[in-house]
C-alpha positions in Angstrom: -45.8 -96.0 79.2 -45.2 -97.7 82.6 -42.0 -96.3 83.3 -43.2 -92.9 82.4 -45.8 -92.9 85.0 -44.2 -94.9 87.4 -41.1 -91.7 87.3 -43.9 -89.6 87.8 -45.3 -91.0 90.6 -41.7 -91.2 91.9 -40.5 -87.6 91.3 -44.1 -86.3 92.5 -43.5 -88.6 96.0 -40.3 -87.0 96.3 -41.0 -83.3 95.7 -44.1 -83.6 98.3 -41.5 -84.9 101.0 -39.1 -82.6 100.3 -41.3 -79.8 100.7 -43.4 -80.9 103.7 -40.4 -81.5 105.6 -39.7 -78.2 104.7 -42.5 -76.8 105.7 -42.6 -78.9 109.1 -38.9 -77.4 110.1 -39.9 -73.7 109.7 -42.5 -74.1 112.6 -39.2 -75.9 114.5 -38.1 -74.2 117.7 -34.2 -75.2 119.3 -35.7 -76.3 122.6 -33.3 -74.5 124.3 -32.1 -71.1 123.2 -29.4 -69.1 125.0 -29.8 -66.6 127.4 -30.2 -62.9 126.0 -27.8 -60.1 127.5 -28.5 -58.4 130.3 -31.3 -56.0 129.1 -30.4 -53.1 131.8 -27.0 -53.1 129.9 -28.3 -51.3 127.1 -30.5 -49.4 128.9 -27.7 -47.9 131.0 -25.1 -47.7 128.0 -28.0 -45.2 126.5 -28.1 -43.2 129.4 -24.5 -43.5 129.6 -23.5 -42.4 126.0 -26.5 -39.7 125.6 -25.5 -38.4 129.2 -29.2 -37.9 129.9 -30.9 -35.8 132.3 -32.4 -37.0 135.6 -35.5 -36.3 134.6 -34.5 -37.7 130.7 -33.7 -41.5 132.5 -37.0 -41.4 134.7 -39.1 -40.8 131.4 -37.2 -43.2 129.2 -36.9 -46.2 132.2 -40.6 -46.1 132.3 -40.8 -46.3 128.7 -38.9 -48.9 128.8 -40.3 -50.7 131.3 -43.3 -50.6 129.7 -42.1 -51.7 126.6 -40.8 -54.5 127.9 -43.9 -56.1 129.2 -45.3 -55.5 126.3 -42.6 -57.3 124.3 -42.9 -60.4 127.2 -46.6 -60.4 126.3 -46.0 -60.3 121.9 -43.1 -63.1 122.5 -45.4 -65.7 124.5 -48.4 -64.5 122.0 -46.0 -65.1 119.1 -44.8 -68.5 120.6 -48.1 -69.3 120.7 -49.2 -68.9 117.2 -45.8 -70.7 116.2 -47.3 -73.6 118.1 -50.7 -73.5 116.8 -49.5 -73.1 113.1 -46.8 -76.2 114.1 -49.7 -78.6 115.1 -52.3 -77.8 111.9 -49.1 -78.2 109.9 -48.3 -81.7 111.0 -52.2 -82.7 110.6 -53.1 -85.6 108.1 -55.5 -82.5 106.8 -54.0 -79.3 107.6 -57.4 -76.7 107.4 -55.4 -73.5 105.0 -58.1 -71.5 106.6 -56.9 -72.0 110.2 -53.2 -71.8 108.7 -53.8 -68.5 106.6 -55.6 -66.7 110.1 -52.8 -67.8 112.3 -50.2 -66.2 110.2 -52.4 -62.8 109.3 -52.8 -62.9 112.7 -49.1 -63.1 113.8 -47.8 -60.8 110.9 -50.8 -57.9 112.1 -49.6 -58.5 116.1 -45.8 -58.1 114.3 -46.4 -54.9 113.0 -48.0 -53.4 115.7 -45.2 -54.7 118.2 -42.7 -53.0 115.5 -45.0 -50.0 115.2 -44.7 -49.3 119.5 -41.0 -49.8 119.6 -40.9 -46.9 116.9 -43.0 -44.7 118.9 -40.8 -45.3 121.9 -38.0 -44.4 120.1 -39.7 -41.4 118.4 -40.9 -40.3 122.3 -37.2 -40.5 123.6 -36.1 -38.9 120.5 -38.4 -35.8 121.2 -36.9 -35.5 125.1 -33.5 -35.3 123.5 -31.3 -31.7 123.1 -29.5 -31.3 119.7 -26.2 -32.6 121.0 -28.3 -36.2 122.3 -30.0 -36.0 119.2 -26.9 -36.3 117.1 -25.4 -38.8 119.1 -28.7 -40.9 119.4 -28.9 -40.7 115.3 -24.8 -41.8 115.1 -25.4 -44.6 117.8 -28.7 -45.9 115.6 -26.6 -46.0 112.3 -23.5 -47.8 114.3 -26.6 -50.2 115.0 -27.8 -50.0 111.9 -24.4 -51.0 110.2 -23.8 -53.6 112.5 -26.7 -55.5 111.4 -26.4 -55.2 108.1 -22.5 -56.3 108.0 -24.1 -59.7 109.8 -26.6 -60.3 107.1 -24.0 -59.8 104.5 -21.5 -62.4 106.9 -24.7 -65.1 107.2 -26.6 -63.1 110.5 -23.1 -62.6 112.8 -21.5 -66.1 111.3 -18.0 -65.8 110.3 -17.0 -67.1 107.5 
């Protein structure tokens, strides 16, 4: 009877540290990550390819641009939240209330960051001719099919 409980006790004490640290690395940032490529490059590769318009580049740059400050905004927001949920997480006590609001939270502030880089594509879309269009859709399934061979490779790891 002993042994049964004190293997209890044992697999219990294990499967809680397994899971907290766990749960303690998926709020883990690398503390440095590497530099992203040069944003402008796929801004002018888009112009480039779709051979827009004067007036096409003006509207889409300042789309763009305001886009982007946006997505600065949602990243430190984001990084934020990641550091909040970090800290209740590593509490003696962790409140589920305050852990349950800070991920609605992020996943609502997700969704509408997701939901205005779909209008701005939908608004350069509309400012397109049929030819752009065609190339647009060809150069967002290229994009598309990229990504998904990565997943299928481990996300861009070769194997």
């Amino acid at each position: 009877m002993i042994k049964k409980n004190v293997l209890t006790v044992l697999v219990v004490g294990l499967l809680m540290v397994a899971l907290s640290s766990q749960v303690l690395a998926w709020g883990a940032r690398p503390a440095k990550r590497q530099p992203w490529p040069d944003k402008g490059a796929a801004y002018k590769q888009i112009c480039k390819r779709l051979d827009l318009t004067d007036e096409q580049k003006k509207s889409f740059e300042s789309r763009s641009e305001g886009l982007k400050k946006e997505r600065e905004a949602y990243h430190k927001e984001m990084r934020e939240y990641g550091d909040k949920l970090k800290a209740e997480m590593q509490k003696d006590k962790p409140n589920r209330t305050t852990i349950h609001s800070l991920i609605r939270t992020s996943s609502t502030k997700k969704t509408e960051m997701h939901i205005k880089q779909m209008d701005s594509l939908l608004d350069l879309r509309e400012t397109l001719t049929p030819k752009q269009k065609e190339k647009f859709e060809k150069m967002l399934k290229h994009k598309k099919d990229r990504r998904n061979d990565g997943r299928k490779r481990g996300n861009g790891r070769k194997k």
